[in-house]
N, C-alpha and C positions, 0 to 999 in steps of 0.2 A: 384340249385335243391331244391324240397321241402325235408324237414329238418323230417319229417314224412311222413309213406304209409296212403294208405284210412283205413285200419284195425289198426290203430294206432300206428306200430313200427319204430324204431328209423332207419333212413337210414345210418346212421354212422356206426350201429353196425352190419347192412346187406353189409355195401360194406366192414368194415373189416376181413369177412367172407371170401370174395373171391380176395383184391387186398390191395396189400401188402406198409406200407406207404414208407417213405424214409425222407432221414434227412431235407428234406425241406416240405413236404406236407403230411397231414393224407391220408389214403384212403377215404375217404371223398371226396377231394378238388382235388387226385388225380383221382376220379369218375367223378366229376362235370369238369374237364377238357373236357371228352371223350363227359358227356351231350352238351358243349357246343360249340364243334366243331358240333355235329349232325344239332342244330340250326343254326349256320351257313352255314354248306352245304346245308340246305332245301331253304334256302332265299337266299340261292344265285343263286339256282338251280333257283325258279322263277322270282326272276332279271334277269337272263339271258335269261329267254324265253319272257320278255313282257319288252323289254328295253326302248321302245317309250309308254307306261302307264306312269314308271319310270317319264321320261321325262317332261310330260304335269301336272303332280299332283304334281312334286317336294318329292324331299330326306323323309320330315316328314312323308306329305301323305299317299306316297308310304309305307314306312315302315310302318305305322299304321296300313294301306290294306293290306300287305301281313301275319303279326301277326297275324290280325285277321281273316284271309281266313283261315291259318296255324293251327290256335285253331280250327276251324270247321271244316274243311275235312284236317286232318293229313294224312302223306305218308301210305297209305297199299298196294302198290305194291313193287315187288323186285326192279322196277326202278326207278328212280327220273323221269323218261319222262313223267311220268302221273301227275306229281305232280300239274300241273296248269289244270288237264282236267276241273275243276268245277269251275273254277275261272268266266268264261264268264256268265258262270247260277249264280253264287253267286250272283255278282258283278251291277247283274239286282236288286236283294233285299238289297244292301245296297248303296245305293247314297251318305247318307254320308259324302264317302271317299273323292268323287270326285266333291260337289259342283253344281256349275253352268257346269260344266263340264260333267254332267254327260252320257248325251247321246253319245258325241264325245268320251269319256273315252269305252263305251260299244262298237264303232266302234271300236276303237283301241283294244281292247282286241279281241274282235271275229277276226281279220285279224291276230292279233302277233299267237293265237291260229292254226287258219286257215294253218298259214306258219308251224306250228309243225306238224300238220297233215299231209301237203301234204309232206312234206321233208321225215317222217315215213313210209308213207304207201305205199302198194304194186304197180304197175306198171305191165298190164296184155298184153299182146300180143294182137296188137291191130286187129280191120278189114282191112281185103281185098277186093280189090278193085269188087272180086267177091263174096266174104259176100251181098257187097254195093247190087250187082246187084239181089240179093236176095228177098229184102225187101219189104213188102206193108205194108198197112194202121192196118194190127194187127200186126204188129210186136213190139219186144220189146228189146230195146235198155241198151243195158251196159256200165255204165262210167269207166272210168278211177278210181280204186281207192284212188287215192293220188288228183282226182279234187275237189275243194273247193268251193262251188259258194255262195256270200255273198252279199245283197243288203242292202246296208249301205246310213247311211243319213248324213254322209261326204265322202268328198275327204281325208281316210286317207291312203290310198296305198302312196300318196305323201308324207306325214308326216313320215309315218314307214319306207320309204326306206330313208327317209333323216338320221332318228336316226342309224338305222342298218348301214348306211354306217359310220356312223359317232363314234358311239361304240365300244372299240376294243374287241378282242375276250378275253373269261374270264379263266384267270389264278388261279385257286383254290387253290394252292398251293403259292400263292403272294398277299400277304396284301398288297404290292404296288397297283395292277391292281384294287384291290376294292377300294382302296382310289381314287384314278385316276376317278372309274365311280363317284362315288359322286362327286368330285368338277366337272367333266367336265360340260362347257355350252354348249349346241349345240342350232342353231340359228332356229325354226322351221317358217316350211311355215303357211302364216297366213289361217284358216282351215271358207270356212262361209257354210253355212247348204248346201248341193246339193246331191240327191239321185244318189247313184251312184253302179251299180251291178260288182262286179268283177268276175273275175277266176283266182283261185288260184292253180296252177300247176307248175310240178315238169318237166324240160328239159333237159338232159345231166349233171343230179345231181346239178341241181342250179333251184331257186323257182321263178317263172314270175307272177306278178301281170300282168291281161290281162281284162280293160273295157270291159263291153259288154252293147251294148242295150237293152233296155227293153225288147224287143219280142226274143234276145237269150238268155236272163236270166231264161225268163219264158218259153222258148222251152226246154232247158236243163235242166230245174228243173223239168220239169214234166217229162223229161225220166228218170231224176236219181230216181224220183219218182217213178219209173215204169210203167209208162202211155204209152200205144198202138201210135205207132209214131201217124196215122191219131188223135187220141184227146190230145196230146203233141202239134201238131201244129195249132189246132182250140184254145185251151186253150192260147198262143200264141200270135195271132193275135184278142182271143175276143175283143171286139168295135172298132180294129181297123181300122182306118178311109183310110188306104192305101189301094188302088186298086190292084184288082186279080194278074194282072200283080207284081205290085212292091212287092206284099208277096211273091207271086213265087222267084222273083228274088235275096228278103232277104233270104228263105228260101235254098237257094242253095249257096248263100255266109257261110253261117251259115255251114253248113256241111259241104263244103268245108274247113271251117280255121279247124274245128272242128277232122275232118278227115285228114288233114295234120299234125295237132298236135298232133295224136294218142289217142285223148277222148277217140272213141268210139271203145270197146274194146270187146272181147270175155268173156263169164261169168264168173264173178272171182267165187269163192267157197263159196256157202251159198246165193247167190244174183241170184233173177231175171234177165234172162239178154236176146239175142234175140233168137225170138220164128219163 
């Protein structure tokens, strides 16, 4: 703990104000105990949400990345769950951390992120199959709260379920299980540059990485965008070189997985949803 406040007083003589010493520790020392469990819970709290970052940057890195995330945007929620929301916008301004690594580092955080989000958030009663029959070209479509859709320039949905499986679950309460995640090696898949768009979605309370093609990525980004389905699907298919026929026929696979998976949902509270 710093040994002085900003207004110059002695912090010795403000914690023996309020906690009482004992035959082994002043209130001091018995303060600076309490300060440095708090820094341990905050970093561990982020270790355990971005364990395949961890992974790719190694023990130093990592730890250097998260102190310094930690000094910039400190917890000001009552929950640790937010504690990495800025880490994916930080993380763009400090390269850094991450080296030659850096853009593959920026996948992997927006996806570990991604999986907090969807595992969080709401899940809305989705459409009927007479909703469906509703629909034309000004309509407006509502996603799934907890869908995450991410077009990334690796393949790291591979990577992050190799680490997640491989991680165990973190015991706060067990100096053991934090020494365990530092020495562990896990073997990763080798990652070379490939644009690749995911969905990231929540199932029966367990999180599915789900590829999609080009032309679903950009269909469903423009509805979660709130885009009129007819200019969601022109937006879609622009320059696409596929014949009337085959858009038609992606375009109904597409709502079909989409629809069986419960995306497309009734309007959650506060969102544009269908008109």
């Amino acid at each position: 703990m710093q040994q002085q406040t900003e207004d110059g007083r002695w912090v010795n003589e403000i914690a023996e104000a309020y906690v009482k010493p004992n035959d082994r520790l002043t209130s001091f020392e018995r303060l600076e105990i309490y300060n440095r469990q708090y820094w341990f819970r905050v970093i561990t709290a982020i270790s355990d949400d971005f364990p395949a970052l961890a992974a790719i940057l190694g023990p130093k890195r990592f730890d250097a990345l998260v102190l310094a995330y930690l000094r910039e945007n400190p917890s000001t929620s009552f929950t640790l769950r937010n504690l990495g929301a800025q880490l994916p916008l930080w993380l763009e301004h400090h390269p850094e951390f991450c080296g030659r690594r850096h853009t593959l580092a920026l996948d992997i955080v927006r996806l570990e992120w991604a999986y907090v989000e969807s595992f969080d958030r709401a899940t809305v009663s989705p459409l009927t199959p007479e909703d469906f029959a509703g629909l034309n070209g000004e309509s407006k479509l509502s996603l799934q709260p907890h869908l995450q859709l991410l077009n990334l320039k690796y393949p790291v949905d591979e990577l992050v379920l190799t680490v997640h499986k491989e991680t165990p679950e973190a015991d706060i309460m067990s100096n053991a299980v934090l020494e365990r995640k530092q020495t562990m090696r896990i073997k990763l898949p080798p990652m070379r540059r490939t644009n690749v768009s995911l969905a990231v979605h929540r199932f029966d309370n367990s999180i599915y990485y789900r590829r999609l093609d080009r032309e679903a990525y950009l269909l469903l980004s423009a509805l979660q965008h709130h885009k009129a389905l007819a200019e969601a699907i022109e937006t879609a298919f622009a320059g696409s070189k596929l014949a009337v026929e085959e858009q038609a026929s992606k375009i109904q696979q597409y709502f079909a997985h989409a629809a069986e998976l419960g995306w497309f949902c009734h309007q959650p509270p506060g969102t544009v949803g269908v008109q």
